[in-house]
N, C-alpha and C positions, 0 to 999 in steps of 0.2 A: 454774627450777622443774622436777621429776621429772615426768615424765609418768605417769600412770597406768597405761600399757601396759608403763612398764617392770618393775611391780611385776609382772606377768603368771607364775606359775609353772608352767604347765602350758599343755599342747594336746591336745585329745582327739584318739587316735589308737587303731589296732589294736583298736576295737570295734565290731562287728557295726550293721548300719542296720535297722531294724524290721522284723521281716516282717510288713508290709501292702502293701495296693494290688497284693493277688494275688487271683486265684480259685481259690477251694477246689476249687472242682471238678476244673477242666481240670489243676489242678495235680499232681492226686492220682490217677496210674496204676490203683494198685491199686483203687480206688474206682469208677473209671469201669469197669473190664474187669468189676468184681461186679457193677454196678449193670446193664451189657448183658447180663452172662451168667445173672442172674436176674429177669429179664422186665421193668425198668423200662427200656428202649432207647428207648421211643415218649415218656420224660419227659428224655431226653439235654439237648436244648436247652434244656427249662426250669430244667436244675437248673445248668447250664452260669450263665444268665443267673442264679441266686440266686446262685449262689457267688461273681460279680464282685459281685453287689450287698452284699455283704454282708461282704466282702474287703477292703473300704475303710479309710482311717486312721480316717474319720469314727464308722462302723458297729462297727470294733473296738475305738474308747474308750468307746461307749456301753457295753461290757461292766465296763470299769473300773469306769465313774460307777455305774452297779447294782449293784456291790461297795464301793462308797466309799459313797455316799449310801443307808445300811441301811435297809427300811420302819420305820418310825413308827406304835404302836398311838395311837390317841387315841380312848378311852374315852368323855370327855362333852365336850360343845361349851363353848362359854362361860358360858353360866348354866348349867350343871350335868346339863343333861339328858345319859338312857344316849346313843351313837350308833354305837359298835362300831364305829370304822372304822379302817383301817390305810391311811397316808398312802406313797406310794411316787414315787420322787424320778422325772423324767420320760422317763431314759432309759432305764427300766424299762417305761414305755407305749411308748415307741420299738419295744424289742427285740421285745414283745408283739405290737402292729401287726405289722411285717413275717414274724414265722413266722406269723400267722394271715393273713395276704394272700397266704404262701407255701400256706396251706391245712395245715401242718403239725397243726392242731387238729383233726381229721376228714375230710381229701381221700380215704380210702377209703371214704367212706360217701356221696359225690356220687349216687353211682345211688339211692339213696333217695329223692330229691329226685321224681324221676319214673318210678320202679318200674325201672329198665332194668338191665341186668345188670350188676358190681361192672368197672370198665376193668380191662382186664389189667397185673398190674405194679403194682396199684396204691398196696397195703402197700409195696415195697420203693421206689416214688418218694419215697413219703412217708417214708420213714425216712434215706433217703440225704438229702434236707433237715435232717433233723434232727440226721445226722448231723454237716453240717456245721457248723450252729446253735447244736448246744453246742461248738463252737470257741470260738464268739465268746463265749456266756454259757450257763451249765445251769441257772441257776437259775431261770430264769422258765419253763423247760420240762417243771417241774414242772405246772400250770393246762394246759399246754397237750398235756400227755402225759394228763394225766386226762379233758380230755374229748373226746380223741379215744376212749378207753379206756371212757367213759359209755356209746358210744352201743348195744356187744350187749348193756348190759346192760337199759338202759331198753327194748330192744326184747320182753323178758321181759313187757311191761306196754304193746300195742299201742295202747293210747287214751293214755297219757301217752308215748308217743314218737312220737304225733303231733302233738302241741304242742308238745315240746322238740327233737325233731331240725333242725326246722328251721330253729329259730335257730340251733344249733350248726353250721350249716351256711353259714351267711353269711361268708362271707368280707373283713368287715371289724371290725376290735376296738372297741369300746367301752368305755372305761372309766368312764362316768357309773355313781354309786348310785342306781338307778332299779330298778322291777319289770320284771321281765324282758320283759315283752311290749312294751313301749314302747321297747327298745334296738335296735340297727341288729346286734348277736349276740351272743352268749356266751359263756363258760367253766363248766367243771362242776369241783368240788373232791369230797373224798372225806373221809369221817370213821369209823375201824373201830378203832382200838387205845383205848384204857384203861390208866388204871393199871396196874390188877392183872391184865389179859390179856395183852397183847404179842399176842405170837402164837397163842394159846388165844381168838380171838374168841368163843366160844361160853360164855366166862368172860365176857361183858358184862355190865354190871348198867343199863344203858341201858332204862328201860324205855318201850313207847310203848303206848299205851290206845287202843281207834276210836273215834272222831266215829260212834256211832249203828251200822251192821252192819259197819263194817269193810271188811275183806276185800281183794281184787285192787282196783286204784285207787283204793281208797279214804283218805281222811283220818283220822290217828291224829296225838295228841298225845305228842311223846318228848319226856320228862323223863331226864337227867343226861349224864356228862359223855363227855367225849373229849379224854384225853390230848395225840395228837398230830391236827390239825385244817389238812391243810396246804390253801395257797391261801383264805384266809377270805373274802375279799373274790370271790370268783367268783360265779356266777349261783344257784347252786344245788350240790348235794350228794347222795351216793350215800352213807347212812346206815345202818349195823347198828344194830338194838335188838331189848329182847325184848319181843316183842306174847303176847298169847294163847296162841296156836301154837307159839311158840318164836322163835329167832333168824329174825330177819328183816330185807329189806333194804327202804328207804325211799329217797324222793325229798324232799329238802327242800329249798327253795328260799330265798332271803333275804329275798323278799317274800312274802307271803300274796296269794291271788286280787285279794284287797278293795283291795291297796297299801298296806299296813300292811308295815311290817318285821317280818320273825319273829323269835323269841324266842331267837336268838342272841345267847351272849354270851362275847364275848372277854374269858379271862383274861388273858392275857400271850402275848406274841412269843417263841419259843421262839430262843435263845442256842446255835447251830450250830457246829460245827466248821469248816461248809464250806457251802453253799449258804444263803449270807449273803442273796441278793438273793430270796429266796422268802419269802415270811414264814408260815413254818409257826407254828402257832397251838396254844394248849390253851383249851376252850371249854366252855362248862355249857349244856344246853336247856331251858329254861323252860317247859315245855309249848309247844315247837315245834310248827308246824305241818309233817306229811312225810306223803307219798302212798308206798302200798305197792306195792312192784314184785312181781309175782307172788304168789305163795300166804306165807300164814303158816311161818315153818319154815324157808322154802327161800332163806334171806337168804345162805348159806355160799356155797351156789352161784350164785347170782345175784352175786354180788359178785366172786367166783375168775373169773369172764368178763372181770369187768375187770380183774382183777388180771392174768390172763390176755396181754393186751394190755400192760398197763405192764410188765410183764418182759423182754417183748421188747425195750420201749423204752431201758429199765434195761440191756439187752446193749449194743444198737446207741450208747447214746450213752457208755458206757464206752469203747466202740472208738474215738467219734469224738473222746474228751478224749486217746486213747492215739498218736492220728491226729496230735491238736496239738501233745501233750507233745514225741512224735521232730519233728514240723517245726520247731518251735522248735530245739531239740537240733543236729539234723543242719544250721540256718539258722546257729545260734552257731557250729559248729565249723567251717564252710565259710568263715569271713570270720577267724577268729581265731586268731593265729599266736604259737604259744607253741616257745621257743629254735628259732630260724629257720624254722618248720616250720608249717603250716595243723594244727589239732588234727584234722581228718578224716584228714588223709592222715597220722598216728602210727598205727602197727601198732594198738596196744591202744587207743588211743580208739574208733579203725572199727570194731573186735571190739565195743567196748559200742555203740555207735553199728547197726550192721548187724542186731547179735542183738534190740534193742528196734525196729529195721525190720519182721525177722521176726515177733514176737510182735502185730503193730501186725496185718499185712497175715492172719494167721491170724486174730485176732479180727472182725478186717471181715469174712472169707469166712466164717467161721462164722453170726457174726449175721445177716446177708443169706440164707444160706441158709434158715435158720430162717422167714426176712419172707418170705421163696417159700414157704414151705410154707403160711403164715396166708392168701396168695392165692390158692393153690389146693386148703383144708380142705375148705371144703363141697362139693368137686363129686369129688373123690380121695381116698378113703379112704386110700389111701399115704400121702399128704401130711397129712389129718388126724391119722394115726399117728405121723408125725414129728415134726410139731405138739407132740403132748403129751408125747412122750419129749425133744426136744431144746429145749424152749424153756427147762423149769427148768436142762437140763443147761448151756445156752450162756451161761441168769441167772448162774448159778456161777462158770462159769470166769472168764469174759468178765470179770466187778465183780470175784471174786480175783486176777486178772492185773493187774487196774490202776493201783491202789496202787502197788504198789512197780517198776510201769514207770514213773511219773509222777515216782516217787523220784529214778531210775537218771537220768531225762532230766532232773529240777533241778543231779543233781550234775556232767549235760555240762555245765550254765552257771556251774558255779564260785560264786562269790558274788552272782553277777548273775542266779542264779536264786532266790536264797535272799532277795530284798529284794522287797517292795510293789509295786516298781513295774512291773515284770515279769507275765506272764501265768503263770509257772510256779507260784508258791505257792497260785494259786486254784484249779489244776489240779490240786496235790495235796491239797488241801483238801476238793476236789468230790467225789475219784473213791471214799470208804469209803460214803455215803452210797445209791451202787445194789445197792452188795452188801447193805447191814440193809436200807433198802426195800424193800417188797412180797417180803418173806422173807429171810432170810439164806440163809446156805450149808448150815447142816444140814437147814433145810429144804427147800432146793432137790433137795439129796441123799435127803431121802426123799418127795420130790414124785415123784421120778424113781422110785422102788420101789413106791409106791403104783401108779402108773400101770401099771407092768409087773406087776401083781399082777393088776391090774385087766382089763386087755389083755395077756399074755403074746405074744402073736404082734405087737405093733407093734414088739418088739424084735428081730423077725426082719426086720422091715422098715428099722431102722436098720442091722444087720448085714448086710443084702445091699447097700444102699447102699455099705458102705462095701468091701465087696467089691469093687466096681468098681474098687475101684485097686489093687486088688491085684496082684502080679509088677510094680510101679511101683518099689519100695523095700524092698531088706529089711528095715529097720527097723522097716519099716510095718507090713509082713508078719509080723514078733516080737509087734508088737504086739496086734495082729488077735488071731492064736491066742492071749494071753496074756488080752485080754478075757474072749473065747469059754470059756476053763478059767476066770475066776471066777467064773462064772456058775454053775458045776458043784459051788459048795456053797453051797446057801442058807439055811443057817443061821446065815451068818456073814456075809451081803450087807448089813446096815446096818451094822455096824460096821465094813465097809471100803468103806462106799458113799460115802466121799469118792475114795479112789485110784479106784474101778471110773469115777465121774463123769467126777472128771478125763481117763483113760483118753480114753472116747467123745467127749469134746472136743477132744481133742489128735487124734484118729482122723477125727474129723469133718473137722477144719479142711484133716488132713493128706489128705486125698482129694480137697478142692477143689482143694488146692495143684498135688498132685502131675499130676491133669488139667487145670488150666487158667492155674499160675502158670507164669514162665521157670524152665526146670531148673534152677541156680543158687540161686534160691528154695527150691522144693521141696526139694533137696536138702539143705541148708543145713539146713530146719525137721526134716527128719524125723529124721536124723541126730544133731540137738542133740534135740531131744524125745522121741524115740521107740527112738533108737538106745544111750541108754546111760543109768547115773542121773545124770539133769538136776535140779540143783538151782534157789533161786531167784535165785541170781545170773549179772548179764546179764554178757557182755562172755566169754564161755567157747564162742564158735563153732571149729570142730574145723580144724585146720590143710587148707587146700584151700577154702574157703570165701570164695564169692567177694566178697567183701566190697563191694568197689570198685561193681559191676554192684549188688547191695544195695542202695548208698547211692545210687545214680545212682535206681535207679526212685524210693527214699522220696522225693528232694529237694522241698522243697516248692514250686520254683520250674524251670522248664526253659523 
C-alpha cells in the first residue's frame, strides 16, 4: 500500500514567519525618540509594557476576528418588540477593554477627576497608544477616539460634565445595555451629517423643541435623522439639531433619566469600504430626549472642539497604520528571497522599501508635534497658535499620504498582500476613511485659510518655527522662501491652498527631521521632498541615499 506521505507535493519554504510576539513600542525607533522628544518621556515604560501586551499572536488575531465577525443590527427581539441593538462578535469587547484600561478613551483629562493640573505629556502619551492600537485594529477606535474627543466639548455645559466626565473617566469598559449611571464606564458616539448636509451642518433639518424654558442644560426633544451615526451602541451622543436659536449642539444619551430607552432608532449598518469592525449607523429620532450644551446657536462651535480633537487622532492613527503597513513590508522582504537574493537587499526593492520608511517617520514627527502643541494650548499662546494652523494642515497631509503608502507596502507583499488572510488589505481598506472623516481635504485646506484670516500672526509663528532649521538643507531652505512668496498673493490662496498646505507639511515634518532625526534620514527626506518635483510614487530616493541605515532603523524587530 502507497503511503500518504508519498502523494506529498510540496514543503512550505522561502516564506516569511508572522510578525508577532514583538513590541510595538521598543521596536519602533522612530516612535520612541518622538515620543521623549515631545514631553511623553515620564509614560516610556508604560507604553513600552502596552506595546508587548498587545504585540502578541493572541492580541493580533483578535484584530482579524473584528474584521471577520462584522456587527449585527437586530432590530426587534423575538416577539417583535423595537430594541435597536447591534450585536458585536467578542473580540471586538476584547479590543475595546484593553485601549480603555490603556486609558486611550480620555487619560488627558485624568486631572479633572480632582481639579489638579493636566500631567505633562499627556496628549502625546495618549496618542502614541493609540498609535500603536490601530496596528492591531482601527476600527473600534472610532467609540474610543470620540470620547475621549466628548470631553471639551461637554465642558461647554459645567452641570452636565459633572455627571458624565466621570464615568468617562473609569477606566474599565462595559459593554452591558444598561443606563449609564448603573455601568462601571462609558463611551460617547457622535451624530452631525445628513443627507443633504455632508459638510454644510448648518443645512440640518434635525429639529429639536424644549421641555418647558429650554436653554443651557436643559431637555429638548429632537426629532429626525442622521445619515451617518457612528458607534450606535455607546453611552450617549454629541448631537447637532435645529432648536429655536439655531443650530445647536445636544447631549443625548441612550437611556432617559427614568431608565427608559431613548427614542433612538436604527435604520441600517452602514456597508464600509473599510472600518468594517465599527458599526457605523444611519438613524431617525423620535422625539429623543437630548440636553443642551451651551447656548442656542452656538452648536457649530461647540461640536468643532470635538472635531477638533478627533483630527488630530485622524493624523496620528494614519501614521500609526503607515507604521504597520512598512513593518509588514520591510518584515516580508527581510526573510524572502527572490533569484538568489533577500528582496531588501535588491537595489530597487530598498529604494521602495526606505522611501515609504521615510514618509512613515515624517508623518510620526509631524503628528506628535501637533499632540505637543494640544499639551501645551491653554497655557502658550504659541502653541495655541500652532494648534489651529497645524492640526487641519497635519488632518491633510498625514490621511492623503496614506492610501497610497499602504498601496506601495501591499505590492512589497506580492500576492501575499493581496489575499484575506494577511493584515495588509485591511490596511488598505482603513486608511481613505480619516481623510473624508471629520472633513476632507478641501476642507482641511480652507480650515487652514479661515484660521489665518482670522489670526494672521499664528502664521508667523508657524514660520518662525520652521525657521529654526534653517542653513540645515538647501532644499529646505528652497522651500522656505517658496512658501513665504505664496503667500504674497492672496487672491489666489484657495485655489492653490492645496500645494501651499502641502508645502507646510512637508516643511514641518522636514524641521523635526532635520533637528532631531540621523543625517541620513533627514537628508534622504528633504532632498526627495523638498528638493525637486517629487511625485506620488515611492521607490525614486536620489542616488547617495542611505538606504541600508533607512531600513535598519524601520525594522520592526532588532
Amino acid at each position: 500500500m502507497t503511503s500518504p506521505r508519498a502523494f506529498a507535493t510540496h514543503e512550505v519554504f522561502n516564506q516569511p514567519p508572522a510578525l508577532e510576539n514583538y513590541n510595538l513600542y521598543t521596536s519602533d525607533r522612530a516612535l520612541m525618540e518622538t515620543v521623549e522628544r515631545e514631553g511623553g518621556g515620564a509614560a516610556q515604560d508604560g507604553l513600552a509594557a502596552f506595546g508587548a501586551k498587545i504585540g502578541t499572536e493572541e492580541v493580533i488575531d483578535l484584530g482579524r476576528q473584528a474584521n471577520t465577525y462584522l456587527p449585527v443590527l437586530k432590530s426587534f427581539d423575538r416577539f417583535g418588540h423595537r430594541i435597536d441593538r447591534v450585536e458585536f462578535h467578542p473580540s471586538y469587547h476584547q479590543l475595546m477593554a484593553l485601549s480603555v484600561e490603556q486609558g486611550l478613551h480620555g487619560s488627558p483629562w485624568d486631572h479633572l477627576k480632582d481639579g489638579s493640573t493636566p500631567k505633562p505629556g499627556a496628549v502625546v502619551a495618549r496618542l502614541a497608544g493609540t498609535y500603536m492600537m490601530t496596528q492591531i485594529e482601527a476600527g473600534h477606535g472610532c467609540p474610543i477616539t470620540m470620547t475621549n474627543a466628548a470631553v471639551p466639548a461637554l465642558l461647554f455645559q459645567p452641570d452636565l460634565a459633572r455627571q458624565w466626565v466621570p464615568r468617562i473617566l473609569a477606566r474599565e469598559y462595559d459593554q452591558r445595555f444598561i443606563p449609564a449611571k448603573e455601568k462601571k464606564g462609558i463611551t460617547f458616539g457622535m451624530g452631525m451629517t445628513e443627507k443633504q448636509g455632508g459638510t454644510d451642518v448648518r443645512a440640518n433639518t434635525t429639529t429639536a423643541e424644549p421641555v418647558g424654558k429650554g436653554g443651557p442644560g436643559g431637555e429638548y426633544r429632537i426629532t429626525g435623522h442622521k445619515w451617518f451615526f457612528s458607534a450606535p451602541m455607546c453611552d450617549a451622543f454629541l448631537v447637532l439639531a435645529q432648536a429655536p436659536g439655531g443650530i445647536s449642539c445636544f447631549l443625548m444619551p441612550r437611556f432617559t433619566p427614568d431608565g427608559e430607552e431613548n427614542s433612538i432608532r436604527i435604520q441600517r449598518l452602514k456597508e464600509k469600504v473599510g472600518n468594517r469592525s465599527n458599526a457605523s449607523s444611519e438613524v431617525e429620532f423620535q422625539a429623543a430626549s437630548g440636553w443642551l450644551i451651551g447656548e442656542e446657536g452656538r452648536g457649530v462651535r461647540n461640536i468643532i472642539e470635538m472635531a477638533t480633537y478627533t483630527r488630530l487622532d485622524c493624523a496620528v492613527a494614519s501614521a500609526g497604520m503607515m507604521r504597520q503597513a512598512v513593518a509588514q513590508a520591510v518584515h516580508h522582504c527581510s526573510y524572502r528571497t527572490v533569484f538568489q537574493k533577500k528582496l531588501i537587499d535588491q537595489p530597487l526593492m530598498a529604494n521602495v522599501l526606505a522611501d515609504l520608511a521615510l514618509e512613515t517617520e515624517a508623518a510620526t514627527a509631524l503628528s506628535f508635534r501637533v499632540a505637543r502643541s494640544f499639551d501645551h494650548a491653554h497655557t502658550d499662546e504659541a502653541e495655541a497658535a500652532y494648534r489651529r494652523i497645524m492640526t487641519p494642515v497635519a488632518k491633510y497631509w498625514v490621511c492623503k499620504r496614506a492610501p497610497n503608502l499602504a498601496y506601495e507596502a501591499m505590492e512589497c507583499l506580492g500576492g501575499n498582500g493581496y489575499v484575506e488572510e494577511g493584515i495588509a488589505g485591511r490596511i488598505y481598506r482603513e486608511m481613505p476613511v480619516n481623510a473624508i472623516w471629520e472633513g476632507s481635504g478641501n476642507v482641511m485646506c480652507l480650515d487652514v485659510l479661515r484660521a489665518l484670516v482670522r489670526e494672521p500672526q499664528a502664521l508667523d509663528v508657524v514660520v518662525a518655527e520652521f525657521e529654526t532649521a534653517r542653513g540645515e538643507n538647501r532644499a529646505y531652505d528652497g522651500a522656505l522662501d517658496a512658501l513665504k512668496d505664496a503667500f504674497r498673493e492672496p487672491g489666489s490662496l484657495e485655489a492653490r491652498s492645496r500645494q501651499i498646505v502641502e508645502v507646510m507639511a512637508k516643511l514641518a515634518a522636514g524641521a523635526l527631521i532635520l533637528k532631531h532625526s540621523p543625517a541620513y534620514v533627514s537628508s534622504a527626506y528633504c532632498t526627495s521632498r523638498l528638493g525637486r518635483d517629487w511625485g506620488d510614487l515611492y521607490g525614486t530616493l536620489p542616488a547617495g541615499a542611505d538606504q541600508c541605515a533607512i531600513l535598519e532603523r524601520a525594522a520592526p524587530a532588532h
